[in-house]
N, C-alpha and C positions, 0 to 999 in steps of 0.2 A: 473288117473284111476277113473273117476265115474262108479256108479251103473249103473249098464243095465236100459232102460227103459224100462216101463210096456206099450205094445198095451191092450188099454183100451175095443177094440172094442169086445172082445170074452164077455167080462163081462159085457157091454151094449146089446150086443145082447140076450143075455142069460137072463139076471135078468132088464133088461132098464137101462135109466139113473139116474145120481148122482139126487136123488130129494131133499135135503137139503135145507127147504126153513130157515134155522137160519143162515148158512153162507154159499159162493158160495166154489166152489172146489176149486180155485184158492187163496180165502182165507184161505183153512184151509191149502193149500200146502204153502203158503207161511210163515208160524211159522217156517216150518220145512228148509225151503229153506234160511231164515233168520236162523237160528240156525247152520244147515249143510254144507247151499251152496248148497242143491241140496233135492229131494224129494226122498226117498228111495222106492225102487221099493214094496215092504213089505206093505210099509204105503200109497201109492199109491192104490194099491189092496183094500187095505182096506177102503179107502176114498172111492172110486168107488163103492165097492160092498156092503158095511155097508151103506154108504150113500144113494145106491141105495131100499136095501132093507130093512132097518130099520136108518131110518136118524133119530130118536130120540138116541139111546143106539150110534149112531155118535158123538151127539151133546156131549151126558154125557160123552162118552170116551176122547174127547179133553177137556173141561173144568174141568174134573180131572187130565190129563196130562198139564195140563195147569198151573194149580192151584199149583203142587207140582213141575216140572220144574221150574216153574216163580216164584219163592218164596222169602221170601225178608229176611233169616236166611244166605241163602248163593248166593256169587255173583256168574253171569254166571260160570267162568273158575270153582269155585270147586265144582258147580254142576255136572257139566259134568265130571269134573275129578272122582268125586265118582260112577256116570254111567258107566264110558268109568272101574270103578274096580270092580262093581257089577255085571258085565257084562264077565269081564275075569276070576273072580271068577266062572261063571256059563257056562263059553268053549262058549259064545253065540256072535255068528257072528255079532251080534247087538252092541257089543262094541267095532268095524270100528267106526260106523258112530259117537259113545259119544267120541270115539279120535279124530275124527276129528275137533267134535263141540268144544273141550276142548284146541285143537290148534286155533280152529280159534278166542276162548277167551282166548287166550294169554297163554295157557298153554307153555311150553314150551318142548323138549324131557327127557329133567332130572327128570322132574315129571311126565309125562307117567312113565317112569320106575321106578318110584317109585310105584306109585300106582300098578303096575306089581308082584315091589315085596309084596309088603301088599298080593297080592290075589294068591302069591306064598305061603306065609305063611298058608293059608288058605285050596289052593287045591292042591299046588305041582307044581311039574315042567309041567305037561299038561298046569296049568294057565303061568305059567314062560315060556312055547312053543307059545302057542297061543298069550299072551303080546307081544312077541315079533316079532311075524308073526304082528299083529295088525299095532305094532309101525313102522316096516317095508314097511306095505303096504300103511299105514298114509304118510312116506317120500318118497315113490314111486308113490303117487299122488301129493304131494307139487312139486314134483322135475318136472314130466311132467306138472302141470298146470304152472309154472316159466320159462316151456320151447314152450309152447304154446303165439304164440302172441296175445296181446289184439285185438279185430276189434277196429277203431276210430267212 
């Protein structure tokens, strides 16, 4: 189950192209693509049309997302583990993607649902519904990407 992708072309025709002369688009999707496995369509938009029309407040969005992601207090897996709870604490569709990132740094399922419940304690069973829609839809894409073959 990946993210839909984003046709870029209504937002280059609209506003032009990605003008970012500090790094190319393909650089800045690939942080995400290396962290997710994929470019979320959200952040996609946003590279496109931020980059397009103000590729400075671009440049400072990523190296403060940068800066506080890539941080050296905690490693990948419990960074993303505490997104992927910040995230279900606030019902926000956005932490799919920090579960995934959280598996693909070694989290495992028994801490997603832990973190779950942390953000149960917090906001209730909506977080304790939505966690577990997350965790659900997190092994419902492990399960079809394991069942897709690799190309050679």
């Amino acid at each position: 189950m990946a993210a839909a992708r984003l046709d870029p072309t209504p937002i280059i025709d609209a506003v032009g192209p990605y003008a970012d002369t500090t790094a190319t688009l393909e650089d800045r999707a690939a942080g995400y693509r290396d962290m997710i496995g994929f470019l979320p369509p959200r952040v996609e938009a946003r590279l496109h049309l931020t980059g397009a029309l103000d590729p400075t407040i671009l440049d400072m969005q990523e190296k403060v997302r940068a800066h506080a992601i890539e941080n050296s207090a905690f490693d990948p897996k419990q960074t993303q583990l505490m997104l992927f709870g910040m995230l279900v604490v606030e019902l926000s569709d956005a932490a799919f993607m920090h579960g995934v990132a959280a598996r693909k740094a070694g989290a495992t399922w028994a801490e997603l649902q832990s973190v779950v419940n942390l953000a149960y304690v917090f906001r209730g069973v909506s977080a304790a519904n939505r966690g577990a829609e997350f965790i659900a839809k997190i092994i419902d894409r492990e399960r079809a990407a394991a069942a897709t073959p690799t190309p050679n």
